[in-house]
N, C-alpha and C positions, 0 to 999 in steps of 0.2 A: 391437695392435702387438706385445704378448708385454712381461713384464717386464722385459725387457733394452733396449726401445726406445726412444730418446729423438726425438721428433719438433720441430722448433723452426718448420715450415710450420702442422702442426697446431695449435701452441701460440701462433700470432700469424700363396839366401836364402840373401841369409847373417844368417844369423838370429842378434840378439846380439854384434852388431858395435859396433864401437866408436862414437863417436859420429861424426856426418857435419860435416864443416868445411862453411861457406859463406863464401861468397869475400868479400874485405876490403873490396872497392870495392861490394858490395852490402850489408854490414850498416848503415848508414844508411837506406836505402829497408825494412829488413823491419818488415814490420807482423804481432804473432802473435795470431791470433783461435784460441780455441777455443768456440766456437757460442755467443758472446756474448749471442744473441737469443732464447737459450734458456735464462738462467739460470744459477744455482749449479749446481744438478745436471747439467746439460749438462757445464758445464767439466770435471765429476769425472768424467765417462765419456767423451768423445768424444774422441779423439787430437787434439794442436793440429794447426795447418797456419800456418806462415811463409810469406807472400806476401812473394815480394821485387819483383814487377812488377807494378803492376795495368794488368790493361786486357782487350781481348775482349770491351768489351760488345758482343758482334755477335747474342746469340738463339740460340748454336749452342745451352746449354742448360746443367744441371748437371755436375757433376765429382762420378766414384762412384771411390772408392779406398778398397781395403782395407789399414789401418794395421796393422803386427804387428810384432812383435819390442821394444815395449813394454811395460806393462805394463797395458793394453788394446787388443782388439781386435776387429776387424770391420769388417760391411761398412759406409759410410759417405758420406753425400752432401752435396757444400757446395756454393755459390756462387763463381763465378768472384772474391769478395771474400775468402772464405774463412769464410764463416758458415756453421754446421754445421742443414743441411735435417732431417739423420735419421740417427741411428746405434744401429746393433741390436749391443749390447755380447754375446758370446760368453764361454762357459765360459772355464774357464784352462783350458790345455795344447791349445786349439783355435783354428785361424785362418779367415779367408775369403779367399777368392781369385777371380778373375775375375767380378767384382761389375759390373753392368752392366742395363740395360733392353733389352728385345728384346720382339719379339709371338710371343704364344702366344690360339691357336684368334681369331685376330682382333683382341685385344684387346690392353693395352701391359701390363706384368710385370716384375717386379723379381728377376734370376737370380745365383745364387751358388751356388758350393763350398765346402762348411762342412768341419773334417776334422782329423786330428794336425798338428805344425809341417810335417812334409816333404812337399812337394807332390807328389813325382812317385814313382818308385822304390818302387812298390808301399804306398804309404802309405795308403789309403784313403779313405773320408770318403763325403759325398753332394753331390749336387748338388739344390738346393732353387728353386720360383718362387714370389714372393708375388706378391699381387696387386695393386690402387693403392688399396686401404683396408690394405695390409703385413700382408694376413692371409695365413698359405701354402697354396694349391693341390694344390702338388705335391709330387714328389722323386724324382730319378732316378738309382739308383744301375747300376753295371754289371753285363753279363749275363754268363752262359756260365761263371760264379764268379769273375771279373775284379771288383776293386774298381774304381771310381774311382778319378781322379788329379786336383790342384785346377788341374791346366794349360789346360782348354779345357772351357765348357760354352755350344756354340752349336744354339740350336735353328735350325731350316731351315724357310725359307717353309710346306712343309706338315706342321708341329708334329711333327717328329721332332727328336730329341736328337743332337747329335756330341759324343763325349765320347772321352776317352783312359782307357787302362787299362794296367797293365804286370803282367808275371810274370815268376818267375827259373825258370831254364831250365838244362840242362846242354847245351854243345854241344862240337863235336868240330874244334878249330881247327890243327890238326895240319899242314893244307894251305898253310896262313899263319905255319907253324913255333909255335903255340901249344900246348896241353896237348891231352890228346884230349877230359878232362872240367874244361875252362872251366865255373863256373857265369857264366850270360849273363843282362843284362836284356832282356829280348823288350818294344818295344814294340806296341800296340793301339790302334787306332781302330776304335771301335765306334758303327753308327747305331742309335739305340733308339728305338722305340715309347712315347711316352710315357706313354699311359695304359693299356697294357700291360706293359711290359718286357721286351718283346720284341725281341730281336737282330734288325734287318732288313739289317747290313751287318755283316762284319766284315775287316778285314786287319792283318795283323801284320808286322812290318822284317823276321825270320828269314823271312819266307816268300817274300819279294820281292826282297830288297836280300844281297848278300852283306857276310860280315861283312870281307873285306878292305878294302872303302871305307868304314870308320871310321878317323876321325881322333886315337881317343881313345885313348891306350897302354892298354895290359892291367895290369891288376893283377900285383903278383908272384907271388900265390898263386894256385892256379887254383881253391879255395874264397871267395875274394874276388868277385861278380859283378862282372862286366865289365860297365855302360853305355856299350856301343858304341853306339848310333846315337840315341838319348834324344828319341823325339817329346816338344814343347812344343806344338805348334800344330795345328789343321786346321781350317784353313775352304772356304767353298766359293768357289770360283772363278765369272767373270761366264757361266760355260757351267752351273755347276749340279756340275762334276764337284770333287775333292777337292785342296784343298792340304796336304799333309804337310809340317810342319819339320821336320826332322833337325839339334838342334844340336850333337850329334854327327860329324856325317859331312860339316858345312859346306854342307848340299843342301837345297833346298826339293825334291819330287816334286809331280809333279800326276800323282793316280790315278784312274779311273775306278769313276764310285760304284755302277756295275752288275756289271762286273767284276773289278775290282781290280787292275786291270793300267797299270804306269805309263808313260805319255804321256809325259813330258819329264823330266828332271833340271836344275835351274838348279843351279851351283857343284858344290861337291864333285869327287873321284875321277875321278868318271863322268856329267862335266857333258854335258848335248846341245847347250848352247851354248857359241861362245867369247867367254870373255869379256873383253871391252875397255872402259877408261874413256871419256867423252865429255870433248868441251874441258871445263877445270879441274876435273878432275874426277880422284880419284886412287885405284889397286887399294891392297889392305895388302900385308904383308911376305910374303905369300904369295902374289900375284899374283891375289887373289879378291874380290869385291865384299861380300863378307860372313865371317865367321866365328862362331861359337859364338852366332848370332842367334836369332831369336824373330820368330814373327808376321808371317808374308809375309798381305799385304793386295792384293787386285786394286783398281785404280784406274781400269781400264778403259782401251781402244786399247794391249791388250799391253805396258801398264805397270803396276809394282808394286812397292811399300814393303812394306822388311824392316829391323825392329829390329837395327842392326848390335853388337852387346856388340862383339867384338873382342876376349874377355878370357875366361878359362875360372876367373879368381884369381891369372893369371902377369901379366908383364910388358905379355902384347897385342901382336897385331900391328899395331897402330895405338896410337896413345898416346892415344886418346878414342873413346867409343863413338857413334853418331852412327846417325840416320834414313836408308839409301840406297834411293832410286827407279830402277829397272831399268827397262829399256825391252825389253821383247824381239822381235826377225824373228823368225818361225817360217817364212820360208821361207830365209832362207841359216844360219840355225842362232846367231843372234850376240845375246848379251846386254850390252845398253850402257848401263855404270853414268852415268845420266845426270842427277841431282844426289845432294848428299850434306846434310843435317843436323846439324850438329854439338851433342852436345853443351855446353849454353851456358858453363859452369863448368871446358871443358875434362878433364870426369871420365872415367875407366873404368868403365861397367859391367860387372859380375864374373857375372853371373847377373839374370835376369827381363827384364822389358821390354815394350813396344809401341809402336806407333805408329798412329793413325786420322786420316783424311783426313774431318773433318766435314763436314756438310753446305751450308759456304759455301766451301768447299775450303782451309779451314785444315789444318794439322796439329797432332793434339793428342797432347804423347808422354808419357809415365811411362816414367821412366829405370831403372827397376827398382832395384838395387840401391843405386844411387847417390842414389837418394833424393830426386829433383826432380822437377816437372812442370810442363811445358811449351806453351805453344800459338804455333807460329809460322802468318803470313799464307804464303799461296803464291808473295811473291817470297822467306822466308825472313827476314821481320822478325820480330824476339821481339815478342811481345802481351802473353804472359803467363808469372810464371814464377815457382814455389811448389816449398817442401822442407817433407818430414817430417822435425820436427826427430829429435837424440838416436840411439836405435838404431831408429825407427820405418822401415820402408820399406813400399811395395806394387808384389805382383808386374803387375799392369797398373793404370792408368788411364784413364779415358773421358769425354768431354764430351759429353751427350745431354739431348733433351730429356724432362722427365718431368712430369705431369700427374696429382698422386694426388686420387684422390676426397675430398671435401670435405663 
């Protein structure tokens, strides 16, 4: 498992934020386990976790959440009680990010983004798979001289990598009354070959997307890069073809992974659909089903959840960041926000997030920056519901089932 591992199965960003309040009518109910079943030593490595609900004993499976901004960190596996399964402790000055199981060449695999504190923005780092004895396999970093980024590391039914990569750029924005030499961040999604490394897809925002439909102001210098359009996400859609987030630009894209050429726009500038709420159901201050989100998810029959933030660090166009499920016609062009999950504390997310639709069709969310996580039933009953205390947060969380060798 490597010196830094603590196994307790075996054995039996705003980074630096102040610390997270939990709300007055639930400190009574919190229960704070740090991997009790694992000892002294456990407690000293593994980030606590505050359960303020219990419940979900439903089989969906473990919770993999990467703790950072304390003063330990990494990837991390506990029980819907909050007993800590496994945690692989990381150097200082390095975090993990989108920590999770997926299958690779057939078999089930434990994947991460190892890397500096900033996830995105040119920052670096690799993306790693251990195996279910948490020996590593692999590591995939980006191609074409593109680093990684700790935003997305999803491999795809036939063992390729989707990964994000960014570079800073000089562009010429003069058409949009900007400077002519804007330094820009270009976002990247890159398909790689895993036991090669081999580039077998790539598209970039400058090459597709104009930079008018960013949402994000310009810096005042034109030495300042601009993150105009900031991919977080990309997964594959129930056709195989690619979902790009843009939290930038307020847009989800769906692009085609042979050509690169985008198929629809939800939200944003240059949306293809229009969008309308469903009964009780309500747009923000902008008239938009989503803002500054994360992690559009297909749900299947032209429906899909998207981590709504609703908050860049200002005020939000919504006073709470919240799970919304879109329904979308792809024959009259209309996208219908048709539920919304709140978050339960009534917080703002400022940054990170998800949401997954497990396999009993719960919903399992990590609030991102706000520092909770969540699992409600599909009429929207809380089940379950856990904070990292202190300045701990994780950019996503997951409930999955995992099965390590014995």
């Amino acid at each position: 498992m490597g010196d830094n591992a603590v196994s307790c199965r075996a054995a039996g960003s705003r980074r630096g934020k102040a610390p997270h309040a939990v709300a007055a009518a639930a400190v009574a109910a919190v229960i704070v386990l740090t991997g009790t079943a694992c000892g002294a030593s456990a407690r000293a490595k593994a980030p606590a976790v505050i359960v303020l609900k219990q419940g979900a004993n439903n089989g969906n499976g473990d919770i993999f959440i990467t703790p950072s901004g304390g003063s330990v960190s990494g990837p991390e596996i506990i029980s819907n009680t909050g007993k800590v399964i496994w945690f692989h402790r990381l150097p200082a000055h390095e975090l993990a990010a989108d920590f999770r199981t997926q299958s690779y060449l057939g078999k089930p695999v434990l994947t991460w983004w190892q890397g500096p504190p900033d996830l995105g923005a040119v920052s670096g780092g690799t993306d790693y798979i251990y195996d279910d004895r948490y020996q590593k396999i692999a590591e995939v970093k980006g191609g074409n001289g593109y680093s990684v980024d700790g935003q997305e590391f999803l491999m795809t039914p036939w063992n390729t990598a989707l990964i994000i990569a960014d570079t800073i750029t000089t562009a010429n924005l003069t058409s949009i009354g900007g400077p002519a030499d804007q330094k820009v961040v270009d976002s990247i999604v890159q398909e790689i070959d895993i036991s090669t490394g081999k580039v077998l897809f790539q598209w970039n925002a400058a090459g597709h997307v104009p930079y008018k439909d960013s949402e994000q102001p310009r810096p005042a210098s034109a030495a300042t890069p601009w993150n105009w359009f900031y991919i977080n996400a990309v997964h594959l859609d129930t056709d195989g073809d690619l979902l790009i987030n843009a939290r930038y630009a307020w847009a989800v894209y769906k692009v085609n992974l042979h050509t690169g050429n985008i198929m629809w726009v939800l939200g944003g500038k240059q949306s293809t659909f229009r969008i309308k709420a469903g009964p009780g159901q309500v747009l923000d201050n902008a008239a938009e089903v989503f803002a500054y989100q994360h992690d559009p998810e297909p749900i299947g029959n032209d429906e899909y959840t998207v981590f709504d933030d609703e908050s860049d660090g200002g005020s939000g166009l919504l006073p709470y960041s919240r799970v919304a499920t879109v329904r979308l016609d792809l024959a009259t062009k209309v996208a219908t926000l048709v539920k919304s999950t709140r978050q339960p504390e009534g917080l703002l997310a400022t940054e990170e997030g998800n949401a997954q639709t497990t396999r009993n069709g719960d919903l399992f969310v990590g609030w991102g920056d706000a520092a909770f996580i969540s699992e409600f039933s599909p009429t929207g009953q809380l089940l379950f519901n856990a904070q990292l205390p202190g300045v701990d947060i994780t950019y996503r969380a997951y409930r999955l089932p995992w099965h390590p060798a014995t």
